[in-house]
C-alpha positions in Angstrom: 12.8 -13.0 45.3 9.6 -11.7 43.4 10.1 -8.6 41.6 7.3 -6.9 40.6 7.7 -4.9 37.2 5.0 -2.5 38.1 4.8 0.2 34.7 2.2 1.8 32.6 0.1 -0.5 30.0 2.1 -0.1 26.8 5.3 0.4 28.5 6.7 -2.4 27.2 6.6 -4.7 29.5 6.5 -7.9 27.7 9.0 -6.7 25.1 11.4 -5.8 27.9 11.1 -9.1 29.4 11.6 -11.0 26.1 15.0 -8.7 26.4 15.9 -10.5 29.1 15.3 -14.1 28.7 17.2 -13.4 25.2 20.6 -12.3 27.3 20.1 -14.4 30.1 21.4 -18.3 30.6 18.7 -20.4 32.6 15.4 -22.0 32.6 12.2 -20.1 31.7 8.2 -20.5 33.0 6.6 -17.4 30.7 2.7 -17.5 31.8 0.3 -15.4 29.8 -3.2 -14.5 30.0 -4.0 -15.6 26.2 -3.1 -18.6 24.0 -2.7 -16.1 21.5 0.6 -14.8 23.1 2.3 -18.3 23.1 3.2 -17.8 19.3 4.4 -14.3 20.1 6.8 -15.9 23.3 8.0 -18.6 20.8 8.9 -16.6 18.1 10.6 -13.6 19.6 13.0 -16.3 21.5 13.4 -18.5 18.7 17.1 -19.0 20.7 16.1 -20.5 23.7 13.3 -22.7 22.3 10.4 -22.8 24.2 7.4 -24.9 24.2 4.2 -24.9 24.6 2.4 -27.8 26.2 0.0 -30.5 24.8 -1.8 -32.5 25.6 0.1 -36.3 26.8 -1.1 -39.4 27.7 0.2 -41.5 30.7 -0.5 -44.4 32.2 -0.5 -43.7 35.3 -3.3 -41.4 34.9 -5.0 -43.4 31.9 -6.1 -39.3 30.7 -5.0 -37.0 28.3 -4.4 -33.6 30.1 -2.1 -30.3 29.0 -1.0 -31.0 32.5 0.7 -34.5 31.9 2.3 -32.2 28.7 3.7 -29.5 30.5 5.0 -32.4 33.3 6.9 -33.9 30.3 8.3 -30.9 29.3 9.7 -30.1 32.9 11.5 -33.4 32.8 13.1 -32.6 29.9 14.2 -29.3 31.2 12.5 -27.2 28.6 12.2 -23.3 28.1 7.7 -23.2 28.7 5.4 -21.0 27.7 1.8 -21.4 28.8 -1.3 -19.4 29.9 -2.6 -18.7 33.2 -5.3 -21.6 33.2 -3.1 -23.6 33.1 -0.4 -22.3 35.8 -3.4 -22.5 38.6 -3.4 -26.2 38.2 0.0 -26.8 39.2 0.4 -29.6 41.7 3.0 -30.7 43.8 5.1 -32.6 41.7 4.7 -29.5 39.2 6.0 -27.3 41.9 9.4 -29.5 42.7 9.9 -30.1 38.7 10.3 -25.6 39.1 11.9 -26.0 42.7 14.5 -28.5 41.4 15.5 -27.5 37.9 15.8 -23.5 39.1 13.3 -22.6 37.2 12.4 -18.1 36.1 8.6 -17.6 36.2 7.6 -14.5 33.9 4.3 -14.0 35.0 2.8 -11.6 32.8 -0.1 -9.9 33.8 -0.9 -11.1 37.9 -3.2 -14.0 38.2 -6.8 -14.7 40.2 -5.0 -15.7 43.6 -8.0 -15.6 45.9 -11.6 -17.0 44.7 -14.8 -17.9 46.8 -15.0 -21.4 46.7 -18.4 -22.9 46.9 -18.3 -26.2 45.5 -19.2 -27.4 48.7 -22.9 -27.6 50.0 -23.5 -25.9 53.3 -24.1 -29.2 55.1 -21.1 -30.9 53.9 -19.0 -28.0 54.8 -19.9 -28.5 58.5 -18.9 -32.4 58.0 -15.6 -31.4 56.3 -14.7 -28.7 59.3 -15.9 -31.1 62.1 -14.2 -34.2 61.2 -11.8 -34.0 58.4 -9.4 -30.8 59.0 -8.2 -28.1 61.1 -7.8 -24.4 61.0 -4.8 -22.6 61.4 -4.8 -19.0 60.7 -7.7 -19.5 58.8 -5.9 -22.1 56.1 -7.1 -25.5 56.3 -5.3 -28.5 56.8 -6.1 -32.1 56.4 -5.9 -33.9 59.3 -2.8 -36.6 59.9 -5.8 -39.5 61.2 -7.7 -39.0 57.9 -4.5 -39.1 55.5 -5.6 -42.9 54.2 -9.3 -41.1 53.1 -10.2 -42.1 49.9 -13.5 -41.1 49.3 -15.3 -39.7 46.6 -17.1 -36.8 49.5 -14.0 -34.7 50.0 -11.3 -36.4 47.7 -11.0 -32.5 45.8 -11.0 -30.9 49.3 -8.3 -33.6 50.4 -6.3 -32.3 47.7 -6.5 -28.8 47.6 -5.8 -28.6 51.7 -2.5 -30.7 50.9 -1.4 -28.0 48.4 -2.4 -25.2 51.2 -5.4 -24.0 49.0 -8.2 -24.0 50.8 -9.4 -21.1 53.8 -12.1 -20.8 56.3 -13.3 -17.6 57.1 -16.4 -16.5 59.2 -17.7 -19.7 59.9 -19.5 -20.1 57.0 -16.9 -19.4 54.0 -14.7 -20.6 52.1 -12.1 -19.2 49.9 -9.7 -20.7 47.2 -6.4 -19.5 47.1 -3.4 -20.1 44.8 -1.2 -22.3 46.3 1.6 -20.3 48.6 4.1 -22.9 47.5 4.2 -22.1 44.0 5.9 -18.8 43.9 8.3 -20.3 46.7 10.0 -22.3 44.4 11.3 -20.4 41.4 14.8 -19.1 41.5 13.5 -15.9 40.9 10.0 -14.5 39.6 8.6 -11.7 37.4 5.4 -10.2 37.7 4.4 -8.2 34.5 1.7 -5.9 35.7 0.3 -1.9 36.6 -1.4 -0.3 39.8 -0.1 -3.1 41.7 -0.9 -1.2 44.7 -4.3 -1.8 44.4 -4.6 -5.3 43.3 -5.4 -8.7 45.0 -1.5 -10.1 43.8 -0.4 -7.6 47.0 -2.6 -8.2 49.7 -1.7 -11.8 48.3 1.8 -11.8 49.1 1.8 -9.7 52.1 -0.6 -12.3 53.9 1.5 -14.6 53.2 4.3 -12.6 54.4 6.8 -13.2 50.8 9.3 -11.0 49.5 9.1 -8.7 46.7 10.3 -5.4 45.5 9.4 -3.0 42.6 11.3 -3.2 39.4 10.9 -1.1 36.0 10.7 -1.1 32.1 13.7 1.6 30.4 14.0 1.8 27.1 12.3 3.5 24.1 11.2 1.0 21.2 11.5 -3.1 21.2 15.1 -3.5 20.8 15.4 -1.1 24.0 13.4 -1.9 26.5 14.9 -3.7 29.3 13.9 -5.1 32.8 15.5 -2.9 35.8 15.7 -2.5 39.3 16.8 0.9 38.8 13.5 3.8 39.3 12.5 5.2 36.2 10.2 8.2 35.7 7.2 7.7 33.1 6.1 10.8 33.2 2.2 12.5 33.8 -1.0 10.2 33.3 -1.9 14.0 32.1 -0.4 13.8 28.8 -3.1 11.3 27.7 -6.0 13.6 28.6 -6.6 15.3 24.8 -6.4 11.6 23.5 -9.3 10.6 25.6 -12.9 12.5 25.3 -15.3 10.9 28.5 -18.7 11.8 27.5 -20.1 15.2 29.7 -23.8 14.5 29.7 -26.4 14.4 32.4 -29.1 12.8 30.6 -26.5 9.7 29.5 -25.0 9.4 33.0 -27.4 9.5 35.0 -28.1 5.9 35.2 -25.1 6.1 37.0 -25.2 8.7 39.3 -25.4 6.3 42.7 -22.1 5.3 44.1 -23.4 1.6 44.0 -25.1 2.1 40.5 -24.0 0.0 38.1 -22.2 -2.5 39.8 -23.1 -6.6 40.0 -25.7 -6.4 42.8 -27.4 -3.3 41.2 -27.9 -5.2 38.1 -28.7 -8.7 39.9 -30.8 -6.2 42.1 -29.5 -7.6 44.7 -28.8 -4.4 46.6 -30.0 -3.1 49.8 -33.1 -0.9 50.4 -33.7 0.8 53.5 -31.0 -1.4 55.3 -33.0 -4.6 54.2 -32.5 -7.4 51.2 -35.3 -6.8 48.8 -36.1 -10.9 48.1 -39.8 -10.4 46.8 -38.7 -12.2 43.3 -41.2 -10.5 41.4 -39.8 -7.2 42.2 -36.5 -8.3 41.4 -36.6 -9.7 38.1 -39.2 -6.7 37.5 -36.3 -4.6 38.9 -33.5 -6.6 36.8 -35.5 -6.1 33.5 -35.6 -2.8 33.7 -32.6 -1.8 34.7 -31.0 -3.9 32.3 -33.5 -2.2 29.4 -32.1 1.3 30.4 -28.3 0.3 30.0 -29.2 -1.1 26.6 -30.9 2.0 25.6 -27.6 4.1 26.9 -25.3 1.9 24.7 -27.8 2.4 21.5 -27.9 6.1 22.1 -23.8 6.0 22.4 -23.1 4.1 19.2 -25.3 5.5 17.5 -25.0 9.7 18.1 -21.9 9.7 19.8 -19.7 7.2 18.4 -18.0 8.0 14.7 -16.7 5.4 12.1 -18.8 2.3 12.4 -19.0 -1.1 14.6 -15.8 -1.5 13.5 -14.7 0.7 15.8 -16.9 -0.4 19.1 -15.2 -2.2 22.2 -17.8 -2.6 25.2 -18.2 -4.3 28.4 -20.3 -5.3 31.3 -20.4 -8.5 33.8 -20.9 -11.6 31.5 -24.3 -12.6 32.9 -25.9 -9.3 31.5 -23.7 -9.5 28.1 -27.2 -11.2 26.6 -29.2 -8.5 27.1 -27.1 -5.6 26.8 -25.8 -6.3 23.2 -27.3 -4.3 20.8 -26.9 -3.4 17.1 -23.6 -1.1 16.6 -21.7 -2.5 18.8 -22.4 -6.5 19.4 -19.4 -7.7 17.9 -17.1 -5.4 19.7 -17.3 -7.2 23.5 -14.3 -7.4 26.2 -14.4 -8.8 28.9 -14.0 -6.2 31.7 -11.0 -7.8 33.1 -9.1 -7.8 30.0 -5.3 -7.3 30.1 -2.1 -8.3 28.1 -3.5 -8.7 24.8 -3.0 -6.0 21.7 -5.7 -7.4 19.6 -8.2 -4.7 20.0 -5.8 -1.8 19.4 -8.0 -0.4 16.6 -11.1 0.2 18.7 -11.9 3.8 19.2 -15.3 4.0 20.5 -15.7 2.6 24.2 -18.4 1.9 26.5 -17.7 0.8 30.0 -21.0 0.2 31.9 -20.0 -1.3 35.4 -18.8 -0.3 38.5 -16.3 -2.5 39.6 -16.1 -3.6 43.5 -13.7 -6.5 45.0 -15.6 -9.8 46.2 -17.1 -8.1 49.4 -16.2 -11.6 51.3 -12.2 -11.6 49.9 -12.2 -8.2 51.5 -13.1 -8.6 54.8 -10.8 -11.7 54.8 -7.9 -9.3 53.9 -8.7 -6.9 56.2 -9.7 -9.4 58.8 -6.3 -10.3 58.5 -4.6 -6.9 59.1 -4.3 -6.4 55.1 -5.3 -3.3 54.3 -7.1 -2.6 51.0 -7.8 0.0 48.5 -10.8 -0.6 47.2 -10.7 2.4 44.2 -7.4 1.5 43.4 -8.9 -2.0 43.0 -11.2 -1.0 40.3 -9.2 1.8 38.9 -6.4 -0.7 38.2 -9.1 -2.8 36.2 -10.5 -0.1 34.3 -7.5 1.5 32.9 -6.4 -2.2 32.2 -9.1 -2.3 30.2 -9.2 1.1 28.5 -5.3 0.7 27.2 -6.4 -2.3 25.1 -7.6 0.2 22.7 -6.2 2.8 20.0 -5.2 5.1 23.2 -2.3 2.8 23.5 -0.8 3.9 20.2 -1.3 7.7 21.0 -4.9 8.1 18.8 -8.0 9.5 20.3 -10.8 7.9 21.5 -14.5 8.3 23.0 -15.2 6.3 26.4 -18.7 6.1 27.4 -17.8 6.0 31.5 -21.7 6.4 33.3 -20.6 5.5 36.7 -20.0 8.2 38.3 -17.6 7.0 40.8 -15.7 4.9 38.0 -15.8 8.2 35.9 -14.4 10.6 38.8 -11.8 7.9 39.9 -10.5 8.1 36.1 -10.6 11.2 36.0 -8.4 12.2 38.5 -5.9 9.3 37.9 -5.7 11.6 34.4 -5.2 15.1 36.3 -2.6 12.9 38.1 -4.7 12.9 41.1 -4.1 9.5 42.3 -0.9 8.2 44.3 0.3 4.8 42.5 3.3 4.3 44.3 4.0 1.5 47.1 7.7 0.6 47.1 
């Protein structure tokens, strides 16, 4: 069974599952988003001894690869910690070491489960489709006459449609997906996360039709907190409204005033115009400049007027292909990526500037919903923007200043704080 630990950021989430593992016999998987929380996971159960893995040379393989490390420490039946990197390039054998040795997962913080894959060129996809697989219910699977293929073409396609991986969807995509098989074989799993309603983990697991049900953190400090079925009350998002001060001001938010403003194909100026893509390139990086310039004005004006007590102080973020040219004195030093979670280290920040509007892969979407999986889109990129908001001081019950110029990021935050929005799913 996969129970899903769905409470607020700062919770204590991570401390309640350390709780656990400290009073419970068996083997552990703990998977993080940051190397930086292996130490943390080692330390705080110094009892049970977990490891992290290096990386080990065989000879079978002739490499030297974390995963021949972490393979070594599943034959010794070790206690593991490791990041999520890592945990998406578990194979087979990987799988059966977890299936075998009845293995926990603690996944904290849910994974990316569901990418576009495009490694293939459109030509070659045709080939693969025509001669080397089959499609059923949209997954790909290698065909039994081809199973001696050994080329160099395909070989990574070979393998990924072995370990259920690989989807076809509207004739001309393909999608990655995490491996189905992987959180079949734990003894029982953990999912560490918040707004799981509205997150690609779900629609995940209910495509693939697998078990789960909602648990909960109780508990008031670190020594306290502890994993439960049982429902627990957290109280109103409302009681952090005075701690949070969203900047009120047409002239700074009106870049934002669009409901597609700000978001990837409005800075790649990739969006439609009068039903039509706009591909005279001139326009576009004419277009893309400009836009670009704007935002980077906006931040300056932020850090500079609105903002009190220094860089020190900034966090910011955008999509990593504009970070470049949106940086700016003030504020450089103090970038996140937007879809930061699970990590404490920038709990002193008290000046933030989010300037995207955050949209699920349009093409993972329709596959869902092709599929009779319905999605919540705002939830989607509500879930990501709190995420990324409680890395902050907020999280420790000190005010801050977020710079929010989307307007339909800013009113979907807004009423998730007037307690507006319904997170439940269970």
């Amino acid at each position: 069974m996969i129970h899903v630990v769905d409470a607020p950021t700062g919770q204590g989430k991570t401390n309640a599952a350390i709780n656990y593992i400290n009073v419970h016999d068996g083997r552990y998987l703990f998977v993080t988003p940051y190397k930086t929380e292996l130490v943390r996971i080692k330390e705080s159960c110094s009892a049970k001894e977990f490891y992290e893995p290096e990386a080990e040379y065989t000879k079978s393989t002739k490499v030297m690869t974390k995963k021949n490390g972490i393979k070594k420490l599943f034959k010794e039946k070790k206690n593991i910690v490791t990041t999520h990197a890592l945990f998406k390039l578990f194979d087979k054998e990987m799988i059966e070491f977890c299936k075998n040795y009845d293995y926990t997962l603690i996944l904290d913080e849910v994974t990316d489960v569901a990418e576009i894959y495009d490694d293939l060129k459109p030509d070659d996809l045709k080939i693969l489709i025509k001669d080397f697989v089959t499609v059923d219910n949209c997954m790909l699977k290698w065909r039994e006459d081809k199973a001696d293929y050994n080329g160099n073409r395909f070989l990574r396609e070979k393998g990924l449609c072995e370990m259920d991986c690989l989807y076809y969807y509207g004739d001309i995509t393909m999608l990655w997906q995490f491996s189905v098989s992987i959180f079949n074989a734990f003894k029982e799993s953990f999912i560490l996360t918040y707004m799981f309603r509205g997150q690609l983990q779900k629609y995940y697991y209910d495509f693939h039709k697998l078990e789960y049900d909602r648990w909960y953190v109780k508990g008031n400090d670190m020594s306290s907190y502890e994993l439960t079925p049982v429902k627990q009350s957290y109280g109103n998002v409302s009681k952090y409204k005075s701690l949070i001060e969203i900047i009120d001001s047409d002239r700074m938010n009106s870049i934002g005033d669009e409901y597609y403003s700000l978001s990837n194909t409005w800075y790649t100026c990739r969006d439609k115009k009068d039903g039509n893509w706009d591909v005279d390139e001139e326009v576009v990086e004419r277009t893309r400049k400009a836009r670009r310039e704007t935002v980077r004005k906006k931040l300056a004006t932020f850090y500079k007027h609105y903002a009190k007590g220094g860089s020190e102080l900034a966090l910011w973020t955008c999509f990593i292909d504009d970070r470049k040219f949106l940086k700016g004195k003030g504020y450089v030093k103090g970038f996140l990526s937007c879809n930061a979670k699970a990590t404490n280290m920038y709990r002193s920040k008290r000046n933030l500037a989010y300037v995207i509007n955050t949209f699920m892969n349009p093409v993972i979407k329709q596959f869902f919903e092709g599929n009779d999986i319905p999605v919540d889109g705002d939830m989607y990129a509500l879930s990501s923007l709190v995420q990324w908001v409680w890395r902050s001081a907020v999280r420790d019950g000190k005010k801050i200043t977020l710079y929010l110029p989307s307007v339909r990021m800013r009113n979907l935050f807004i009423r998730w704080l007037n307690d507006e929005i319904d997170l439940e799913w269970d």
